[in-house]
PQR file with spaces between the fields and no chain letter, atoms N, CA, C, O and H, PARSE charges and radii, in Angstrom:
ATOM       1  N    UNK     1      94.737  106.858  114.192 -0.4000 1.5000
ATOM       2  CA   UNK     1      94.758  108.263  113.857 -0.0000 2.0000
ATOM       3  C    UNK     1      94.248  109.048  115.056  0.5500 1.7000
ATOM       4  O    UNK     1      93.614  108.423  115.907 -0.5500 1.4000
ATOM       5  N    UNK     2      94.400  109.997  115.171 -0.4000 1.5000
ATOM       6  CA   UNK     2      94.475  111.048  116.138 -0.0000 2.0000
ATOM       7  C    UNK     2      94.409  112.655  116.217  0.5500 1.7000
ATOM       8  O    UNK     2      95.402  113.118  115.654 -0.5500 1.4000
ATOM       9  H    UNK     2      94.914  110.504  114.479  0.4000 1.0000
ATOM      10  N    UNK     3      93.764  113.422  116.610 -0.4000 1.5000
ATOM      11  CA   UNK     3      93.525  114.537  115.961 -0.0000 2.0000
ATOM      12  C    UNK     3      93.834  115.276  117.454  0.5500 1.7000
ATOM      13  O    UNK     3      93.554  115.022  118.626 -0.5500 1.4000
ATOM      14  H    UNK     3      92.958  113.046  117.067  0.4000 1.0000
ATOM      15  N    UNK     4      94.610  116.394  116.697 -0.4000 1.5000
ATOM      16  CA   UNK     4      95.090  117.873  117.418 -0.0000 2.0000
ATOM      17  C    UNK     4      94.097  118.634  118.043  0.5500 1.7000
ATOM      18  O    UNK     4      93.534  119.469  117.335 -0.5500 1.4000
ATOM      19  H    UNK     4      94.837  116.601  115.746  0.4000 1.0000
ATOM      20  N    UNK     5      93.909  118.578  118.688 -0.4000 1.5000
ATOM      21  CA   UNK     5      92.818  119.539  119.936 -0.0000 2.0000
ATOM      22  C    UNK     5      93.505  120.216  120.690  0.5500 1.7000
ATOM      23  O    UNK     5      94.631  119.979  121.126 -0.5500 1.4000
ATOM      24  H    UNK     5      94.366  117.900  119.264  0.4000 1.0000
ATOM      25  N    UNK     6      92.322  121.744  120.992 -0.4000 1.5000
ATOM      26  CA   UNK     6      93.677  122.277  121.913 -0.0000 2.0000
ATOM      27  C    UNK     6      93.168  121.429  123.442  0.5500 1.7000
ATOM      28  O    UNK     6      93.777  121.655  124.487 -0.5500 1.4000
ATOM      29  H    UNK     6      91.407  121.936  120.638  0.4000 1.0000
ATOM      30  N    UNK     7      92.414  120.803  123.409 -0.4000 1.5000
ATOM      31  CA   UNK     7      92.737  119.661  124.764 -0.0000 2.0000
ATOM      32  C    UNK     7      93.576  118.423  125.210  0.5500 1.7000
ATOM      33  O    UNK     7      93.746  117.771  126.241 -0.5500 1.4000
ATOM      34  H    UNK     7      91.920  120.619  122.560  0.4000 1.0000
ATOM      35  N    UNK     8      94.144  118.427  123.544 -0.4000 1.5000
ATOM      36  CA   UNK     8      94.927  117.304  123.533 -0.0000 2.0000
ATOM      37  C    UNK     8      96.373  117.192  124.850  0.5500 1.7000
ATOM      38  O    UNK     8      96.999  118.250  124.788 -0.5500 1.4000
ATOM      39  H    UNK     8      94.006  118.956  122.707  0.4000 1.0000
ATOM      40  N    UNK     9      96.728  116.637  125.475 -0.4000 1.5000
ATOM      41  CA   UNK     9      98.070  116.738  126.084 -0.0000 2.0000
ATOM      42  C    UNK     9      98.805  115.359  125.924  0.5500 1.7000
ATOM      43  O    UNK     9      98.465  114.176  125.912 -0.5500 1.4000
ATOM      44  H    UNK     9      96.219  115.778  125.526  0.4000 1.0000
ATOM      45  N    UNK    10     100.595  116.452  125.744 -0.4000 1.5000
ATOM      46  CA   UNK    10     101.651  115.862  124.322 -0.0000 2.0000
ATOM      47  C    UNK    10     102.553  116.127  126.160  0.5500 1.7000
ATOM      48  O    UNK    10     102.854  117.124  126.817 -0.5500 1.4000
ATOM      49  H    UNK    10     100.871  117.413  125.754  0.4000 1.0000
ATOM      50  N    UNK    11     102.694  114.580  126.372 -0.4000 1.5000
ATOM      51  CA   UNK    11     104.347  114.422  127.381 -0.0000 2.0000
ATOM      52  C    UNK    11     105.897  114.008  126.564  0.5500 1.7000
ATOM      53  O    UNK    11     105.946  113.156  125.676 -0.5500 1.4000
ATOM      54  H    UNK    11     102.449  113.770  125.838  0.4000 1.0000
ATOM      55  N    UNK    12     106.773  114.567  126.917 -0.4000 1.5000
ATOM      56  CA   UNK    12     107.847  114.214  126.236 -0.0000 2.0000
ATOM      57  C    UNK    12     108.877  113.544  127.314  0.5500 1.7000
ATOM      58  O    UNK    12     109.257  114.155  128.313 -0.5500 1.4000
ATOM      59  H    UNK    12     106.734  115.259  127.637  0.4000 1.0000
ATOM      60  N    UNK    13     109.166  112.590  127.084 -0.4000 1.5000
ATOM      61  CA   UNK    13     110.697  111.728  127.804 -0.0000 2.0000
ATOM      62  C    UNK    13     111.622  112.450  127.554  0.5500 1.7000
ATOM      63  O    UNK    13     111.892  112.542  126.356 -0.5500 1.4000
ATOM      64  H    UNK    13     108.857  112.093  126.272  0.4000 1.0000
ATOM      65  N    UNK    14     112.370  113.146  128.413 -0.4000 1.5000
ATOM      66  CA   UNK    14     113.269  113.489  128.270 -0.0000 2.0000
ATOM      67  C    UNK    14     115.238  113.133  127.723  0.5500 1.7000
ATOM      68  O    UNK    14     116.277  113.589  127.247 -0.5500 1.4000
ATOM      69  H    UNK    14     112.151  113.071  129.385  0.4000 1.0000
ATOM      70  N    UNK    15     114.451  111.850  128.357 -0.4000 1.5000
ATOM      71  CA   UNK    15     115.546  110.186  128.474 -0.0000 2.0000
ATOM      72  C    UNK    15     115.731  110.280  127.228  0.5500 1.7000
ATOM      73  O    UNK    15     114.967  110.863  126.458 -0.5500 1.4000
ATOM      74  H    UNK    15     113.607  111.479  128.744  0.4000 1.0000
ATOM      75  N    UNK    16     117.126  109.514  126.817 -0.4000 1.5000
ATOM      76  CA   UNK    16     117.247  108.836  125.695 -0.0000 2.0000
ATOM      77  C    UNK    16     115.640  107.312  125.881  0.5500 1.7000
ATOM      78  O    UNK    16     115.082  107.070  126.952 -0.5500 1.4000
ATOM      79  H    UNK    16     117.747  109.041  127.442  0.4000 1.0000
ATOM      80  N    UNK    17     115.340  106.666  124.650 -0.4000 1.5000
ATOM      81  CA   UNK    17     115.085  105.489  124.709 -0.0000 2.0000
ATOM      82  C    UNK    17     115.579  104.346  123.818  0.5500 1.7000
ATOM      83  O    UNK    17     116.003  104.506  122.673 -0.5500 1.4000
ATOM      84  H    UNK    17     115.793  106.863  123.781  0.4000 1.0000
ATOM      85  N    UNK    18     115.478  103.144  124.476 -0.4000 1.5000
ATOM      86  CA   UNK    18     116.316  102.103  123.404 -0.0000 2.0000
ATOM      87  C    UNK    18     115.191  102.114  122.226  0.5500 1.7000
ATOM      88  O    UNK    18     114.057  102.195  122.697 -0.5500 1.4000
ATOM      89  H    UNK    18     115.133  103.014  125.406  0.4000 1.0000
ATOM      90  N    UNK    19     115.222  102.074  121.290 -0.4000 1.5000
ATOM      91  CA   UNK    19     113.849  102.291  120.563 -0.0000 2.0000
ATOM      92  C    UNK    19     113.633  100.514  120.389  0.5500 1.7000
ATOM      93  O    UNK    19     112.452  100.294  120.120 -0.5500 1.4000
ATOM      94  H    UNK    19     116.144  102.008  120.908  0.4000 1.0000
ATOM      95  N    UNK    20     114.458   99.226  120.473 -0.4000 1.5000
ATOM      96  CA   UNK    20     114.382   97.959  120.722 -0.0000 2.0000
ATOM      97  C    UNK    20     113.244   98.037  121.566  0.5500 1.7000
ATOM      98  O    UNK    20     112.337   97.345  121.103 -0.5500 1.4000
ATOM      99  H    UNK    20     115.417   99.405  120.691  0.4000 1.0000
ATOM     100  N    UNK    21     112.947   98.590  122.587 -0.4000 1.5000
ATOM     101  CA   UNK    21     111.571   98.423  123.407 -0.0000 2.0000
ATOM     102  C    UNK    21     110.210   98.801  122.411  0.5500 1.7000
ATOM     103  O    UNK    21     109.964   99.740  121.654 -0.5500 1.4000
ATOM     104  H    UNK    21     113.684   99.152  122.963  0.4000 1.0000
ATOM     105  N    UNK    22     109.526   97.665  122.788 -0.4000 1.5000
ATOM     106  CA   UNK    22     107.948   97.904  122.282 -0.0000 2.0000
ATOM     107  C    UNK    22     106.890   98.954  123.031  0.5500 1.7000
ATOM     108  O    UNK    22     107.019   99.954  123.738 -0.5500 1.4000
ATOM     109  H    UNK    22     109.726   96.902  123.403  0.4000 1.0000
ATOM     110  N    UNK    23     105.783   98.190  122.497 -0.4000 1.5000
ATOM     111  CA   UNK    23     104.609   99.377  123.295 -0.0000 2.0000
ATOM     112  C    UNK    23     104.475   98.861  124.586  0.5500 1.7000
ATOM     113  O    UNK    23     103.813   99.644  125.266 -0.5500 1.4000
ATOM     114  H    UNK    23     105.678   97.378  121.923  0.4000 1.0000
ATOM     115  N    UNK    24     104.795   97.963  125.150 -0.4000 1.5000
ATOM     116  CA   UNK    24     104.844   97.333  125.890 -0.0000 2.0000
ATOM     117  C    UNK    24     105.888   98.089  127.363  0.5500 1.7000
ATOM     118  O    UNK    24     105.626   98.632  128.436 -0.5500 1.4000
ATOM     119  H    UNK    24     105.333   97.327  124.597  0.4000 1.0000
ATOM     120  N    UNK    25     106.974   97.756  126.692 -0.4000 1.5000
ATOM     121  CA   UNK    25     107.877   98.805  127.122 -0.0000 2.0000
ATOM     122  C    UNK    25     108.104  100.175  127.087  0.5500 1.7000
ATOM     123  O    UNK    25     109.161  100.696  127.442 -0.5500 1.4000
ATOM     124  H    UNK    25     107.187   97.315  125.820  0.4000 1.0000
ATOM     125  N    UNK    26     107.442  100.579  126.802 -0.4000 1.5000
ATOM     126  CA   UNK    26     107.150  102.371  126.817 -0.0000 2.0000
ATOM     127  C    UNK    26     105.860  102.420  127.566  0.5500 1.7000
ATOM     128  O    UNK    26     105.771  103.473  128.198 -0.5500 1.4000
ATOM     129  H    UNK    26     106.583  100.155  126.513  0.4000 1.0000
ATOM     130  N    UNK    27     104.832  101.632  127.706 -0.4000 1.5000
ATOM     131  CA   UNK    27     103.946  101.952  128.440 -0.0000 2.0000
ATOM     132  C    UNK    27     104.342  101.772  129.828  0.5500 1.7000
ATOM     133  O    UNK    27     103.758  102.515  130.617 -0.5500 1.4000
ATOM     134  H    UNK    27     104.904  100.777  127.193  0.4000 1.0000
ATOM     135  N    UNK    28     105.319  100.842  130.389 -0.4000 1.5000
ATOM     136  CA   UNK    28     105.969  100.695  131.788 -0.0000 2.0000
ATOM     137  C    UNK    28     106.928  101.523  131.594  0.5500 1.7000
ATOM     138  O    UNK    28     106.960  101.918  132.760 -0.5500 1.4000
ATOM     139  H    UNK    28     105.793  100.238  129.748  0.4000 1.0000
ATOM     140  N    UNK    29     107.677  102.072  131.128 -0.4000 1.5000
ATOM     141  CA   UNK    29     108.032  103.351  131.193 -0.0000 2.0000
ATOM     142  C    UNK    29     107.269  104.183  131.552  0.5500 1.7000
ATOM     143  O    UNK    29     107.516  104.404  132.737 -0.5500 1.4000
ATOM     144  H    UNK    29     107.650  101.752  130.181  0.4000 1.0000
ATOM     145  N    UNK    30     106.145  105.031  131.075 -0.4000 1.5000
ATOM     146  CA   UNK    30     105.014  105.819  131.055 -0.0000 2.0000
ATOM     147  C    UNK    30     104.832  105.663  132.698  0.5500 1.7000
ATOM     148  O    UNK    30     105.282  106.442  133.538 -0.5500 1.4000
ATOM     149  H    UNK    30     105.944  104.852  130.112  0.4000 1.0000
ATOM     150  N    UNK    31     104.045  104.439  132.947 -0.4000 1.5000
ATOM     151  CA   UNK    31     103.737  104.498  134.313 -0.0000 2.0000
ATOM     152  C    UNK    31     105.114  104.554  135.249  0.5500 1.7000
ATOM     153  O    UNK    31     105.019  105.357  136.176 -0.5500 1.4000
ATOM     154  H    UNK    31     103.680  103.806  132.264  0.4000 1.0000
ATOM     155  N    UNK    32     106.192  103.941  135.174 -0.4000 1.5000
ATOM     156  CA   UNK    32     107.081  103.960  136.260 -0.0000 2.0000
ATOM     157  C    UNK    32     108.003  104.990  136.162  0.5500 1.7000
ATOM     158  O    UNK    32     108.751  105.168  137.124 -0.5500 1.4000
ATOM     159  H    UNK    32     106.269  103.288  134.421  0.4000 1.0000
ATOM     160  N    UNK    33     108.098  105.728  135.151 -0.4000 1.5000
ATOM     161  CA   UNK    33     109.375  107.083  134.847 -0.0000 2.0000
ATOM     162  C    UNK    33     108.695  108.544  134.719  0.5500 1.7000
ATOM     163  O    UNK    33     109.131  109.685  134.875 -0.5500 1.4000
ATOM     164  H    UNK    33     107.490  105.583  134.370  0.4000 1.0000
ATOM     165  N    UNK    34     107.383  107.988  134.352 -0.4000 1.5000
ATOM     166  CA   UNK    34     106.767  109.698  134.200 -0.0000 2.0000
ATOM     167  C    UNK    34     105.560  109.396  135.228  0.5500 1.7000
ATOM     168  O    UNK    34     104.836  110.367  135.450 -0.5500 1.4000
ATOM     169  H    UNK    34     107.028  107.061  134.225  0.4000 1.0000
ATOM     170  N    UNK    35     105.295  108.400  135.771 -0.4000 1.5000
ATOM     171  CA   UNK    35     103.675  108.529  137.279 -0.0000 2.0000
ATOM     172  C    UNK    35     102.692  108.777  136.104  0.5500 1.7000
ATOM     173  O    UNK    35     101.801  109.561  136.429 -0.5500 1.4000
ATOM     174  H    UNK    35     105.883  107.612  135.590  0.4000 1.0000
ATOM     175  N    UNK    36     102.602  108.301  134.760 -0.4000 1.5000
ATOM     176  CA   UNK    36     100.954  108.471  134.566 -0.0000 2.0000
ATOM     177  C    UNK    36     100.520  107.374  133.865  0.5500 1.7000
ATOM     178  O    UNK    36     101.297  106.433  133.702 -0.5500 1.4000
ATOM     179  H    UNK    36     103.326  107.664  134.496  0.4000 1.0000
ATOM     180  N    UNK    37      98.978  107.329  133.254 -0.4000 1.5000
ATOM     181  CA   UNK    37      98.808  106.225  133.215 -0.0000 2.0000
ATOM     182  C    UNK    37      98.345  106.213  131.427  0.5500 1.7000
ATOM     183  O    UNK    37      97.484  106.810  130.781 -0.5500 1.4000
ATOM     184  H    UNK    37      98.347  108.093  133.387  0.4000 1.0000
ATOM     185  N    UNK    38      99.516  105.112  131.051 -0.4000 1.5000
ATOM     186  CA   UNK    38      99.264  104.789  129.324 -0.0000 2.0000
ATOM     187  C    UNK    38      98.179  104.954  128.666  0.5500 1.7000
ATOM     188  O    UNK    38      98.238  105.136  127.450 -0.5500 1.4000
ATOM     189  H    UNK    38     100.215  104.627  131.575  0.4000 1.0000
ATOM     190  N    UNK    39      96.865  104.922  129.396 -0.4000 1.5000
ATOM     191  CA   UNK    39      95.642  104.601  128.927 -0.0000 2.0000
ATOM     192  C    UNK    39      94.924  105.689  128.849  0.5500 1.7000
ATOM     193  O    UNK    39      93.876  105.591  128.212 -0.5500 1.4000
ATOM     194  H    UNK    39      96.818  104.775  130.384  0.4000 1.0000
ATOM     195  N    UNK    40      95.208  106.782  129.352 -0.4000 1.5000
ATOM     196  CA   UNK    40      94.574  108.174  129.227 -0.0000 2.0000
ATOM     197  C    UNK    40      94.563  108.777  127.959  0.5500 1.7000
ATOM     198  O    UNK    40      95.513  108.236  127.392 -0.5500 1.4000
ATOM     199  H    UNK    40      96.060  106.861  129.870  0.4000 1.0000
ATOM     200  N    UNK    41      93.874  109.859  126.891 -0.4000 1.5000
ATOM     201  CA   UNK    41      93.877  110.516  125.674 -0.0000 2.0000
ATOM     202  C    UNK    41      94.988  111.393  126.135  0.5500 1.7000
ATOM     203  O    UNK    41      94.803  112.509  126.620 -0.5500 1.4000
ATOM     204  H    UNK    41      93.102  110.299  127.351  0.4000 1.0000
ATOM     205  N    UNK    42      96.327  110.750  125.936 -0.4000 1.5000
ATOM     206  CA   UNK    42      97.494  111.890  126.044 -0.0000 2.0000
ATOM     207  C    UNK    42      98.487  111.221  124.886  0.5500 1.7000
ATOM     208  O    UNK    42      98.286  110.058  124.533 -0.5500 1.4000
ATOM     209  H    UNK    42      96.477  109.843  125.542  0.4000 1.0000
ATOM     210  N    UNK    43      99.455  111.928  124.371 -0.4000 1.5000
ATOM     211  CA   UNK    43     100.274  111.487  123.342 -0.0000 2.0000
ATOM     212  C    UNK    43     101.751  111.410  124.202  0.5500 1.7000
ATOM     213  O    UNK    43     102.278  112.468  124.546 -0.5500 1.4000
ATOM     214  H    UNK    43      99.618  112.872  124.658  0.4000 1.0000
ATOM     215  N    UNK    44     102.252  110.376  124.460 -0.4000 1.5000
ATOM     216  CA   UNK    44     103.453  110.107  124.773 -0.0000 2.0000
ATOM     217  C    UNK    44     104.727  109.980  124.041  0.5500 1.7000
ATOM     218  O    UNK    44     104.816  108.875  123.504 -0.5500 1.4000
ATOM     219  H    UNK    44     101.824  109.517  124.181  0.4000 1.0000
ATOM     220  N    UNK    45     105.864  110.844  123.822 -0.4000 1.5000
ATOM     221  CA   UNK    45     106.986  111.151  122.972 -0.0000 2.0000
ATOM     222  C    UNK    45     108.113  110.724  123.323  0.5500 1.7000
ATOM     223  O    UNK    45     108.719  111.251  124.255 -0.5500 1.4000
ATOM     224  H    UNK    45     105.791  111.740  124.258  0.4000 1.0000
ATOM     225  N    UNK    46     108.453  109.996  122.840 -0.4000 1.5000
ATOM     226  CA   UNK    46     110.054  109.224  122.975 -0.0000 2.0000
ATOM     227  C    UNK    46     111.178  109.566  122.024  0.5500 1.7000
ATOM     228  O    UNK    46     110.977  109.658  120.813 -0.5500 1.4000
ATOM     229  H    UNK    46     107.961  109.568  122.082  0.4000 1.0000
ATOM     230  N    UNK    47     112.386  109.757  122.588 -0.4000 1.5000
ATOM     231  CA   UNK    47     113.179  110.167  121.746 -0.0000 2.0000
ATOM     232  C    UNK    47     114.475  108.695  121.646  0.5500 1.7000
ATOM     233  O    UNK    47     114.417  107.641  122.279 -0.5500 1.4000
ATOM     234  H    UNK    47     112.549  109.682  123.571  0.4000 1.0000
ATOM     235  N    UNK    48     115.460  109.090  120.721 -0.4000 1.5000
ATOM     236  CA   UNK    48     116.555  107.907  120.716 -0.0000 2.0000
ATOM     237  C    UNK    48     117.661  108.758  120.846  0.5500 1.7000
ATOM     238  O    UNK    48     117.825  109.879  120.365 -0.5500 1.4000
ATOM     239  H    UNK    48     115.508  109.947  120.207  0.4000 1.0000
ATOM     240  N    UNK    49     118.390  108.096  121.546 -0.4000 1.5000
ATOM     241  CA   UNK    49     119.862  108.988  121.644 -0.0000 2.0000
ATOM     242  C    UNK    49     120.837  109.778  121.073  0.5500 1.7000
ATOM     243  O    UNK    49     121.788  110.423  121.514 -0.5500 1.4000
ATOM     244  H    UNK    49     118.257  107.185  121.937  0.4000 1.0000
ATOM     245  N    UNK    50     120.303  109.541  119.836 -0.4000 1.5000
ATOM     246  CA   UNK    50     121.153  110.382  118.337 -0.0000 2.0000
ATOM     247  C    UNK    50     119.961  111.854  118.129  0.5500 1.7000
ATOM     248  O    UNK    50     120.285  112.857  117.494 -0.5500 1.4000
ATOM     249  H    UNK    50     119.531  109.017  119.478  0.4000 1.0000
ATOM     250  N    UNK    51     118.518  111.670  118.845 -0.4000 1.5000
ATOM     251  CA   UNK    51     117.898  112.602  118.585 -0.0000 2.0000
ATOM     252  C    UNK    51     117.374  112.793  117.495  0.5500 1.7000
ATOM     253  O    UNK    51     116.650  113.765  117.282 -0.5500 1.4000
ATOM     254  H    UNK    51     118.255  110.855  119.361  0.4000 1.0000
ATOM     255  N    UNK    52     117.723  111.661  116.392 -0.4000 1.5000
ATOM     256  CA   UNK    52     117.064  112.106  114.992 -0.0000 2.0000
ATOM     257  C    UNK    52     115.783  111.069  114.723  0.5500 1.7000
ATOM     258  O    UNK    52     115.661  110.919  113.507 -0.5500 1.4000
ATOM     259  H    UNK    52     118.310  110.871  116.565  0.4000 1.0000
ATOM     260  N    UNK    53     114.915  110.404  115.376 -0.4000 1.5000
ATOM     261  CA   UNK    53     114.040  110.074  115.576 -0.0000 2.0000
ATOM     262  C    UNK    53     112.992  109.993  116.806  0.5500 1.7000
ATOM     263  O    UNK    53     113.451  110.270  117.914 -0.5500 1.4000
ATOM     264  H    UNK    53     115.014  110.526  116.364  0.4000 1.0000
ATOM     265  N    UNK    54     111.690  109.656  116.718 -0.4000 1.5000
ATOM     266  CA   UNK    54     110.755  109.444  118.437 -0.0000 2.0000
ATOM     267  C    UNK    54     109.980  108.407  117.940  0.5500 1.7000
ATOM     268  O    UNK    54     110.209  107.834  116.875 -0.5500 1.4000
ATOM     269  H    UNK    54     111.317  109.432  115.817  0.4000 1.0000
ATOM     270  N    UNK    55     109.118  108.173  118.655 -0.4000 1.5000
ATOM     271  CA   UNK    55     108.295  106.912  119.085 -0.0000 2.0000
ATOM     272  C    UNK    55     107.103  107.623  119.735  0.5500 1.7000
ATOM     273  O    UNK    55     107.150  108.160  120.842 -0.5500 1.4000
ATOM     274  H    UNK    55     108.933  108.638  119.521  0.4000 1.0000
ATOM     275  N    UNK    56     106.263  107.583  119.109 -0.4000 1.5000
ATOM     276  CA   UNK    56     104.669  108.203  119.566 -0.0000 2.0000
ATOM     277  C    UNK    56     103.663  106.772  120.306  0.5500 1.7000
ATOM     278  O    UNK    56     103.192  105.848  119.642 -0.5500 1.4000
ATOM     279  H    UNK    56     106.225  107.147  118.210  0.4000 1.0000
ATOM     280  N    UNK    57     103.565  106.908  121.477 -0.4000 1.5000
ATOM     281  CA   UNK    57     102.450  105.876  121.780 -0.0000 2.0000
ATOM     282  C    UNK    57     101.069  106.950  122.505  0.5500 1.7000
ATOM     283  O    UNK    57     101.219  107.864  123.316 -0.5500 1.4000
ATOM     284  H    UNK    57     103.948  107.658  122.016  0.4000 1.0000
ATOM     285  N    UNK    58     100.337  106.673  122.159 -0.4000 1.5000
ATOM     286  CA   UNK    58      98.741  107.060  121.869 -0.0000 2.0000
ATOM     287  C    UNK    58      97.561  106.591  121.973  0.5500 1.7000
ATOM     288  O    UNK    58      96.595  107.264  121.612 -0.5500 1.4000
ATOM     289  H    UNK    58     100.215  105.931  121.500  0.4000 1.0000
């Protein structure tokens, strides 16, 4: 769980993602497609190519 602060910071992928990838794979995403690092208090947003779902890693 996770709570809304206005300090919180929310990155969004712009990319489609295979949503088949784990946390694993979105966190090397994270570091190699967006330069930051998985482990920081930031909320990372993934989308899937149809757009009607995301993938929150946190």
């Amino acid at each position: 769980m996770f709570r809304f602060d206005e300090g919180l910071k929310v990155y969004l992928h712009r990319d489609p993602v295979d949503f088949r990838m784990g946390i694993n794979g979105l966190s090397i995403l994270v570091e190699q497609a967006m330069r930051l690092n998985p482990m920081t208090s930031a909320l990372f947003v993934f989308g899937n190519r149809r757009r009607d779902r995301i993938k929150i890693l946190g």
